[in-house]
N, C-alpha and C positions, 0 to 999 in steps of 0.2 A: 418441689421436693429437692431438696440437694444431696451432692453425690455422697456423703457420709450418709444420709439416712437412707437413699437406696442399695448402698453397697451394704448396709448390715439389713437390711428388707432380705435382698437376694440371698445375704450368706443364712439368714436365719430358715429361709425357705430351704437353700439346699441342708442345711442341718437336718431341718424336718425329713427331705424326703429320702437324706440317707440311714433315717432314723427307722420310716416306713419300710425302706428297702431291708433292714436289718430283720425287723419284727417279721418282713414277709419270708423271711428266708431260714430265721429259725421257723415258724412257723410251717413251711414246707419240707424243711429235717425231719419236726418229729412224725409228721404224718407219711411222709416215705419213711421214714427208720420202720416204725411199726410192719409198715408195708412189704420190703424188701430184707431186711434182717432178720436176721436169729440171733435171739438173747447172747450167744454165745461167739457171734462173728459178726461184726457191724457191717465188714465187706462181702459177705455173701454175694452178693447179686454180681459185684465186680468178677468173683473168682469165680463165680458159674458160668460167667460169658464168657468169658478168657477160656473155659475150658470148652465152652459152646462154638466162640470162635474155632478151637485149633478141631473139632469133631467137623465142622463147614469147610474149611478149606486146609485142614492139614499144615497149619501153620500155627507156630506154639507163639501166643502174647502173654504177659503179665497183668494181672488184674490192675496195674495203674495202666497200662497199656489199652486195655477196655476203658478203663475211664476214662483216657486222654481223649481216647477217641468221639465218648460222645460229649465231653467235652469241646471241642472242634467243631461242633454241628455247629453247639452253641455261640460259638465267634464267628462262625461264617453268619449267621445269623443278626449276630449283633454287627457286625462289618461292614451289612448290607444298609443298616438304617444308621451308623455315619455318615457312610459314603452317598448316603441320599438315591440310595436304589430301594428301595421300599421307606414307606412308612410304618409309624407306628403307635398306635395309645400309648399312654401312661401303665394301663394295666399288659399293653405286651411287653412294655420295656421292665416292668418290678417283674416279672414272671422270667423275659430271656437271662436279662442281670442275675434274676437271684439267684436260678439253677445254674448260671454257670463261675458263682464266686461260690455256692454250695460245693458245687464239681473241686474245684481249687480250695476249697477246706479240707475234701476229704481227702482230695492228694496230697495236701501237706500231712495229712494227719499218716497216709501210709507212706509216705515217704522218712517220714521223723522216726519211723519203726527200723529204717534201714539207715539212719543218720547221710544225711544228703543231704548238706549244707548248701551245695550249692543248688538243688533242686530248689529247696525251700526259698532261697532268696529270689530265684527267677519268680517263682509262685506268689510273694509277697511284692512282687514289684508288677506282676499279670493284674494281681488284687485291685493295687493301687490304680494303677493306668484305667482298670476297667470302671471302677469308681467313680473317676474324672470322666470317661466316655458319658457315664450311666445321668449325671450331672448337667453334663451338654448338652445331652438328648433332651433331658427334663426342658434345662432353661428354652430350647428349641422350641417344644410343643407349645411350652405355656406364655410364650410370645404371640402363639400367634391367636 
């Protein structure tokens, strides 16, 4: 096989599985939106913890401030199988990945209510970088 025909092999594989990763992630939207929303607040669940948080410790966060945070699980998480301190399937990685470019849609999306340009572009370039991780990790497993 020569290198043009396995370099469009590879690219068309990763097309695919960020095609999969896409379908998995709307697909885990609308099933938490139902879950955790009301018709009338899409962030509910964010501003009930933010208020949850400050009743636990007396300390006042922002409902993207709860998000951020469980957001952050989600990188330490994925950090850990870059850096080759855990493993992990295909199905942990579409699951870590998705929830946490999910996590980073919904911040853009409450950030864009408060015009933060600069939030949004850190957020769009998390997006990006997490993608090419999510890519790497794939091409990893299915080497071996």
């Amino acid at each position: 096989m020569d290198k043009t025909h396995n370099n469009n092999y590879k690219e068309g594989e990763r097309t695919l599985w960020l095609q999969q990763l896409d379908k998995h992630r709307h697909n885990v939207l609308a099933v938490k939106q139902k879950e955790y929303a009301l018709e009338d607040d899409r962030f509910r669940s964010f501003s009930d913890g933010a208020e949850k948080f400050l009743e636990l410790t007396g300390r006042s966060i922002t409902r993207e401030d709860f998000l951020l945070a469980l957001l952050m699980k989600h990188l330490v998480s994925i950090e850990d199988f870059v850096c080759n301190r855990k493993t992990a399937s295909k199905e942990i990685l579409f699951e870590k990945f998705g929830d946490a470019l999910n996590y980073i849609e919904l911040l853009k999306e409450m950030t864009a209510y408060k015009n933060c340009n600069t939030c949004t572009f850190s957020l769009v370039s998390l997006d990006a970088r997490l993608q090419r991780e999510f890519l790497s990790l794939m091409e990893r497993i299915s080497s071996k």
